[in-house]
N, C-alpha and C positions, 0 to 999 in steps of 0.2 A: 504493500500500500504506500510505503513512504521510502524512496530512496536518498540516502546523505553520500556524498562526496567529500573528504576532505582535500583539504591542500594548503599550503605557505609555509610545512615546515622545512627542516633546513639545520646547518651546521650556524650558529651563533659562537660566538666567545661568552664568558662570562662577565654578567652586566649588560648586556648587549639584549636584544628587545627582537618580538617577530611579530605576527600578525597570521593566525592560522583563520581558516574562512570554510564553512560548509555549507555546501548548498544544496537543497533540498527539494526532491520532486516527487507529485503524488500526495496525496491527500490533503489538507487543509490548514498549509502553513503556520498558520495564525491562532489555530486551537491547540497548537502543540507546545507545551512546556519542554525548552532544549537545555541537553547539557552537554558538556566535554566531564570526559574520562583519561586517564592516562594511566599504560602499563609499563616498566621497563625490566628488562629482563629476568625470570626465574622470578618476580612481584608478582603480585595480585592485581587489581584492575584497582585504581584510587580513583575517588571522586575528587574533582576540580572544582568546577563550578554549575550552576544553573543558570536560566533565565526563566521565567513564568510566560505563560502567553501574555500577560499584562502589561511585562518588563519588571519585575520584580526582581531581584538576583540573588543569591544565596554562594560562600564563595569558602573552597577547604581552609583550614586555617593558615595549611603551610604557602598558601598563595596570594592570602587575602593583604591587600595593600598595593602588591606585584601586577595582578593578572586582571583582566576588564573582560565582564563579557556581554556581548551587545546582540542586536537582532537587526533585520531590516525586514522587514513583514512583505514588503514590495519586491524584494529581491527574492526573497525564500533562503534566505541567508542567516546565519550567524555566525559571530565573530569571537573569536579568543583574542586577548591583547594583552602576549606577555613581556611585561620589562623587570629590569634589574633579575635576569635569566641566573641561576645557579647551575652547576654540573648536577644537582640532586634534581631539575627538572626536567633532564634524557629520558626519556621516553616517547614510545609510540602514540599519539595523541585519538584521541576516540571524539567524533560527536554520535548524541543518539537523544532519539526524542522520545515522547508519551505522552498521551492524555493527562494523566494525573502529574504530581507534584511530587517529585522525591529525590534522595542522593545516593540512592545504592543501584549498583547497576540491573542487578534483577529486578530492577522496575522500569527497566527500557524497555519499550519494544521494538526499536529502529537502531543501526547501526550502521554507523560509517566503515570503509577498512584501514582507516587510519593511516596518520602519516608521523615520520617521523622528525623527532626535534633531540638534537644533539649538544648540548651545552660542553663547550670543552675548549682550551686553551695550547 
């Protein structure tokens, strides 16, 4: 029903800032509360952040200050915006959406195949 695409990751330095983008087709944009996910190797799947369909946001705490995350309703987009990047934020990055509201990934039902973000010097 709902396909996501990611893309904009990439090799950053530490400190240094990216802009990940998913865009999304199929079913009704705009009813969907999205979030990004990230795993890196031999981890488990971390929650990042939310956005609500209202634009509400809800953000991990290891990111919160760091990381933006935004929507464009009109584009079927949403947006990651991470600066002051650490090596501890390497990972494969996930968006994925759902009806309802939540931060554990078993309450997705849409997945991106993710793209990868590299912090390293």
């Amino acid at each position: 029903q709902v396909q996501l695409v990611e893309s904009g990751g990439g090799l950053v330095q530490p400190g240094g800032s990216l802009r990940l983008s998913c865009a999304a087709s199929g079913g009704t944009f705009s009813s969907y509360n999205m979030g990004w996910f990230r795993q890196a190797p031999g981890k488990e799947r971390q929650f990042v952040a939310a956005i609500s369909w209202s634009g509400g946001t809800y953000y991990a705490n290891s990111v919160k200050g760091r990381f933006l995350i935004s929507r464009d309703n009109a584009k079927k987009t949403v947006y990651l915006q991470m600066n002051s990047l650490k090596p501890e934020d390497t990972a494969v990055y996930y968006c994925a959406a759902r009806l309802g509201w939540g931060i554990y990934s078993y309450e997705y039902d849409y997945w991106g195949q993710g793209t990868q973000v590299t912090v390293s010097s």
